[in-house]
C-alpha positions as CSV (number, residue, x, y, z in Angstrom):
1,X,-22.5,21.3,-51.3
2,X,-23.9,21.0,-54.8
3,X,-20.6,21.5,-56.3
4,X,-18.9,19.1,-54.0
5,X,-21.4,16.4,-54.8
6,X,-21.2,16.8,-58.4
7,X,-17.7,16.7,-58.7
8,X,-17.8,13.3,-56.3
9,X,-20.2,12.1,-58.8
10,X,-17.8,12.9,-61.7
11,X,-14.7,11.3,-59.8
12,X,-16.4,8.2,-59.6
13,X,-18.0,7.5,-63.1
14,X,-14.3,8.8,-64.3
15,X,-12.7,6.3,-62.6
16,X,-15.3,3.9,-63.5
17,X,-14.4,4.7,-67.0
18,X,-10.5,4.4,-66.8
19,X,-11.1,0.8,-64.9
20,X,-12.6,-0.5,-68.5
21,X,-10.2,1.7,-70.7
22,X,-7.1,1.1,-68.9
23,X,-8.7,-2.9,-68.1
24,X,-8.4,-5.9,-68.5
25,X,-10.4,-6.1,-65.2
26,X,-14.1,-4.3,-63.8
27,X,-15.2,-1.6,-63.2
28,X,-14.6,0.7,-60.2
29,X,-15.8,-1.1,-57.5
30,X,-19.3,0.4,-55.1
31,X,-19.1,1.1,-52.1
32,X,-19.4,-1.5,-49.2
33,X,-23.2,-2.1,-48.3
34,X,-24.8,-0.2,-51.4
35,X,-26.5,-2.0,-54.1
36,X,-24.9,-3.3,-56.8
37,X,-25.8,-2.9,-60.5
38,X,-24.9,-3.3,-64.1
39,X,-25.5,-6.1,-66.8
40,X,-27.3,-8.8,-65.4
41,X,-30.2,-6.1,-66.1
42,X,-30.1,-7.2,-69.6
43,X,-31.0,-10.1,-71.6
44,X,-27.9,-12.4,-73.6
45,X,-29.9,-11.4,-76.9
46,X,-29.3,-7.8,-76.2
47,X,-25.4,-8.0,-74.4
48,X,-24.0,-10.5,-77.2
49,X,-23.8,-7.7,-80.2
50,X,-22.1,-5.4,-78.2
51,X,-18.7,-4.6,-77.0
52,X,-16.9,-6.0,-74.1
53,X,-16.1,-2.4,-72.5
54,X,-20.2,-1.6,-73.4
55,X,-21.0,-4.3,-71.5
56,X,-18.0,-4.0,-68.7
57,X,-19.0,-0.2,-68.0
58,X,-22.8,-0.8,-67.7
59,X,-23.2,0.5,-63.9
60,X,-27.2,1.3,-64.1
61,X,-30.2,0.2,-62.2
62,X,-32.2,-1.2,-65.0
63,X,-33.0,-1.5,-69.0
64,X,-34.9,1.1,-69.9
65,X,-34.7,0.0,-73.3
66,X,-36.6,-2.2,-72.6
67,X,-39.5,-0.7,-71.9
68,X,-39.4,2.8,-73.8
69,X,-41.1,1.0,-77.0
70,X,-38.4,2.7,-79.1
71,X,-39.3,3.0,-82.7
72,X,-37.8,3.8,-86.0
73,X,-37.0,7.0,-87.4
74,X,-36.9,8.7,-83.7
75,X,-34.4,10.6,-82.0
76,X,-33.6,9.1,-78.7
77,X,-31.8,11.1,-75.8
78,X,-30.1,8.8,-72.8
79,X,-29.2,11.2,-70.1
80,X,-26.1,10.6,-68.3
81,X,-25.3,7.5,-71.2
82,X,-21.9,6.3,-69.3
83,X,-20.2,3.5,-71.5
84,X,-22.5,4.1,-74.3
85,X,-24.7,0.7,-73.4
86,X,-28.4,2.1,-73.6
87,X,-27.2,4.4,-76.2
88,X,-26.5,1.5,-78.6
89,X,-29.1,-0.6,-78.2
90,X,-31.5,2.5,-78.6
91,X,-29.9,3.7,-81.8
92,X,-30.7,-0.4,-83.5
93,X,-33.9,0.3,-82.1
94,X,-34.8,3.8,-84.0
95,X,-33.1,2.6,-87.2
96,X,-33.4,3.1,-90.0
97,X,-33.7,7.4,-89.8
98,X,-33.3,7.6,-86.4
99,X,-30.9,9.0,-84.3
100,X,-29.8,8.3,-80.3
101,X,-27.7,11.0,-78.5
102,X,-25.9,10.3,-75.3
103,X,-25.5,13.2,-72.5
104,X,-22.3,12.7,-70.2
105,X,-20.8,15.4,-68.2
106,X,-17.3,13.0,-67.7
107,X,-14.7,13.0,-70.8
108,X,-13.4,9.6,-69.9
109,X,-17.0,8.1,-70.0
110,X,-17.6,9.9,-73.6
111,X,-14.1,8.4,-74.8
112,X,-15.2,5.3,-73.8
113,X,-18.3,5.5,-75.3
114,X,-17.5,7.1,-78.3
115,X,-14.9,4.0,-78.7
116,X,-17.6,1.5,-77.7
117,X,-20.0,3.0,-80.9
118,X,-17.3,2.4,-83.1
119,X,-16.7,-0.8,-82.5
120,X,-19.9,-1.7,-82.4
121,X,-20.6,0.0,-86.2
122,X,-23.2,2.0,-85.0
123,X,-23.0,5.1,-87.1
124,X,-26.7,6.8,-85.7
125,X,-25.5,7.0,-81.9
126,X,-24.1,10.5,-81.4
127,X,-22.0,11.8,-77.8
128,X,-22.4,14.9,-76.1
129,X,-20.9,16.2,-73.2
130,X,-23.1,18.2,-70.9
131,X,-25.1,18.1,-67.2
132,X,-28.4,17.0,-67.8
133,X,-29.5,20.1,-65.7
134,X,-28.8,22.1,-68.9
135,X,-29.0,19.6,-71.7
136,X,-27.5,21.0,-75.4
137,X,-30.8,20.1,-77.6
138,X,-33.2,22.6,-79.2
139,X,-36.7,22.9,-77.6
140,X,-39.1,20.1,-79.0
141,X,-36.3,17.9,-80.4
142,X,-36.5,14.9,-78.7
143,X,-39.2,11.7,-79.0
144,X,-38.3,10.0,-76.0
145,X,-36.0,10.7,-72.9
146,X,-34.3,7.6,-71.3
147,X,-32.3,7.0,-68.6
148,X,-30.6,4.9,-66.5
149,X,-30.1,5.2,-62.7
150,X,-28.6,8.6,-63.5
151,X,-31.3,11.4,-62.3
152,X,-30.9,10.3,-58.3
153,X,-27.4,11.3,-59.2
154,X,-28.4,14.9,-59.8
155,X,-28.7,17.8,-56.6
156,X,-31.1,19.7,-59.3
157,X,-34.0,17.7,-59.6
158,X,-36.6,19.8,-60.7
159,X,-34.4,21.6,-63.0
160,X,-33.7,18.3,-64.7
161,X,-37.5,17.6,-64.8
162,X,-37.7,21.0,-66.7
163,X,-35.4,20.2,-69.1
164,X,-37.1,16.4,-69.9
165,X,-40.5,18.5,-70.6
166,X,-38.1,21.3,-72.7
167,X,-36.7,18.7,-74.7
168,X,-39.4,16.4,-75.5
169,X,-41.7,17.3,-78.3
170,X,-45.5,17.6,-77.7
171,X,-46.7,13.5,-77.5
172,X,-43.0,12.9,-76.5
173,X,-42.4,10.4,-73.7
174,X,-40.3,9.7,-71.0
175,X,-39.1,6.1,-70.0
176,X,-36.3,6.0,-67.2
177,X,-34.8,3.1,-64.9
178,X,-34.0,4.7,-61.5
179,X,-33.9,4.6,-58.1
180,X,-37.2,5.4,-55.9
181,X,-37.2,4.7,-52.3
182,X,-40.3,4.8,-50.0
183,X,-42.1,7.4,-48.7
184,X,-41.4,6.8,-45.2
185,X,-37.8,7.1,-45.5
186,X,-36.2,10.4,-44.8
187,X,-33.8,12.4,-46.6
188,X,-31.0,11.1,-43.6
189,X,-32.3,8.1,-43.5
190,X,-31.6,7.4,-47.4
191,X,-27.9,9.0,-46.6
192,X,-27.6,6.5,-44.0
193,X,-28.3,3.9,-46.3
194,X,-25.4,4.7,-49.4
195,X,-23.2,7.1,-50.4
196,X,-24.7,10.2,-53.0
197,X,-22.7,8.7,-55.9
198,X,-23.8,5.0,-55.3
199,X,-27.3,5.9,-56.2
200,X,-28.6,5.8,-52.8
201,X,-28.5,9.3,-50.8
202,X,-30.2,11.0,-53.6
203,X,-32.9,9.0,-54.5
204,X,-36.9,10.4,-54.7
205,X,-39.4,8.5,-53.0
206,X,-42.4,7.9,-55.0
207,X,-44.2,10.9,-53.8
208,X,-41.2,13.1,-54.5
209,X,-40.7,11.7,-58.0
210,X,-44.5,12.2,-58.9
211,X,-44.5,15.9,-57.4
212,X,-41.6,16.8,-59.5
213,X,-42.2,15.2,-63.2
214,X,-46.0,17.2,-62.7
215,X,-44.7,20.6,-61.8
216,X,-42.7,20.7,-65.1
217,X,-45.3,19.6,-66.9
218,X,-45.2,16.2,-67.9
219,X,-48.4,14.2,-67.4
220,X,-49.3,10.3,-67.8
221,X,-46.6,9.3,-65.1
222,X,-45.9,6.0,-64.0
223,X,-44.3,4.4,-61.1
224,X,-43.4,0.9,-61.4
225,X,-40.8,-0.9,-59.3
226,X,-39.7,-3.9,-60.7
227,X,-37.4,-4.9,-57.7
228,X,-36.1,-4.3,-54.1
229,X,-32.3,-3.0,-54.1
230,X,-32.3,-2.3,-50.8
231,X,-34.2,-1.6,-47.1
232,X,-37.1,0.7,-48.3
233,X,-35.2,1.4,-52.1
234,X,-36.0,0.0,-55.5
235,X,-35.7,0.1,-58.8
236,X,-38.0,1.5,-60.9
237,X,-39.6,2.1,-64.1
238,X,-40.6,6.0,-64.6
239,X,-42.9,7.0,-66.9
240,X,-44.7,9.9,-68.5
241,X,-45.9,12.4,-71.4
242,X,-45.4,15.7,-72.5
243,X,-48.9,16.3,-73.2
244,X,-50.4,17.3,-76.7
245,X,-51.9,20.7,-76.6
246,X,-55.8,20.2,-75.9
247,X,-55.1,16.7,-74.2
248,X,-57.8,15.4,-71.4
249,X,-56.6,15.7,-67.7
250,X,-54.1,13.1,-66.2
251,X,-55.3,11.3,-62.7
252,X,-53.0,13.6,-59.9
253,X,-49.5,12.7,-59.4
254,X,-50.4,11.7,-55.8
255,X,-52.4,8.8,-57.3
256,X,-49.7,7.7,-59.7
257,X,-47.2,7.8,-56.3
258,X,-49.7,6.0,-54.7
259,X,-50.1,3.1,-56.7
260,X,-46.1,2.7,-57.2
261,X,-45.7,2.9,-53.5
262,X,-48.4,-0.2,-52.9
263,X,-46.9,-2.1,-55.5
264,X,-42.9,-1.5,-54.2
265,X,-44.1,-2.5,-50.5
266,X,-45.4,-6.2,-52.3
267,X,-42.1,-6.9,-53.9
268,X,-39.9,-9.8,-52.6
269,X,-36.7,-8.5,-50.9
270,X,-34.8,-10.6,-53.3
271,X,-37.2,-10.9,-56.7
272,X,-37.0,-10.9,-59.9
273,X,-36.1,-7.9,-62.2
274,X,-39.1,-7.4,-64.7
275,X,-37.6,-5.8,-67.5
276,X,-40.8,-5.2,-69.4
277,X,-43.8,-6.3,-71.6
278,X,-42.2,-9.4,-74.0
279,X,-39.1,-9.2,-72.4
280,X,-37.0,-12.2,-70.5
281,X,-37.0,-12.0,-66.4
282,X,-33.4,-11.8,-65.2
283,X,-31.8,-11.8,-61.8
284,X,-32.1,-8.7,-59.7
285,X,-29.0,-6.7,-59.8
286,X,-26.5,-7.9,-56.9
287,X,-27.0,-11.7,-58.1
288,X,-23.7,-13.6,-57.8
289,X,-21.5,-13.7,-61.3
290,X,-21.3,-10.4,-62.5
291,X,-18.5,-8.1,-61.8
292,X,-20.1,-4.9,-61.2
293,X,-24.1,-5.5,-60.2
């Protein structure tokens, strides 16, 4: 079933990725009934620099650019980096000296990506293809990990949560958009509610998510949903550290799921997406206008 899943997943960020190359037109439409995402997520300041196809491909949850208080001179990794969106705007971030690499398994969304960096004249972005179970990086060569509504995707969890804490460098952080749904929902009760690929069926709750960034490691880990995307889903912020050697004790990951899950069962069903400290508000993903979310 792993297999099968994964190569569903790839099938429908490939086609995704032909829609914009082979455009004019959107990208691959989601499945009736599941939350819709993409560029409405983003502010006009950020989406005017870039490239149509950047912007047409965008099929994430979030910004977590937003929030990952990128600086310059670091290296940035974006795991499972689609069209190349986050990837840009993180490598204007880091430079000058900096460097942001984007981790795709799906050779049409590297092409398209690789295209979109060019276009863009962004010479410090760098494409690799890979699974982010097994990401291509030296131990300790990373500053910060982002992602965008890509780790529900993967049937290896904890294996990608290893990888974050092998990648980062001690102090490194961790700043991801994703997909957390509540406690109380079950495993089948997320499958009944969307289809593996649309982001849905393999989401963590908040406990879940917590468990699994401590047990490899990572401490400082924060929970924050910024909006509802569906019946007991939302999208979150997800934080955390890989901790300096001698560094004080965290407070436990049940605490840290705790306080997400409180917060996510106060949203509005139909809010506003807070993309981060001095950032614009923007309408939550599935607002009328935008092609794909």
């Amino acid at each position: 079933m792993t297999d099968q899943l994964r190569a569903e997943v790839r099938d429908h960020y490939a086609r995704a990725a032909l829609a914009v190359i082979d455009g004019p037109g959107c990208c691959s439409p989601i499945a009736s009934g599941e939350p819709a995402f993409g560029p409405g997520l983003y502010t006009p300041e950020e989406l005017g620099p870039l490239p149509v196809d950047a912007v047409a491909a965008s099929l994430g949850c979030g910004n977590p650019t937003a929030v990952a208080d990128l600086r310059p001179g670091e290296t940035v990794l974006d795991l499972g980096s689609g069209g190349g969106i986050d990837v840009l705007l993180a490598a204007r971030r880091v430079a000058p000296g900096g460097t942001a690499y984007g981790l795709d398994m799906t050779d049409e969304m590297l092409t398209l990506a690789r295209r979109n960096a060019a276009q863009a004249g962004v010479d410090n972005a760098v494409f690799v293809k890979g699974e982010i179970e097994a990401i291509p990086l030296p131990d300790a060569s990373v500053d910060v990990v982002i992602s965008n509504c890509v780790i529900n995707l993967s049937t290896e969890k904890p294996r990608v949560f290893s990888e974050i804490a092998r990648v980062l460098r001690p102090g490194g952080r961790l700043g991801v958009s994703d997909i957390v749904a509540d406690d109380d929902l079950t495993a089948a009760d997320r499958a009944e509610r969307g289809s593996f690929a649309g982001c849905v069926a393999g989401a963590l709750t908040f406990s879940e998510y917590a468990a699994g960034l401590t047990a490899a490691g990572l401490t400082g880990i924060r929970l924050t949903p910024t909006h509802a995307v569906g019946d007991g889903l939302y999208g979150a912020i997800v934080a955390a550290v890989r901790p300096q050697a001698g560094s004080p004790a965290e407070p436990g990951d049940a605490d840290a799921a705790a306080a997400g899950l409180h917060a996510a069962r106060a949203l509005p069903k139909a809010g506003a997406v807070v993309l981060g400290r001095g950032s614009a508000e923007t309408q939550a993903c599935g607002s009328s206008g935008s092609c794909c979310g």
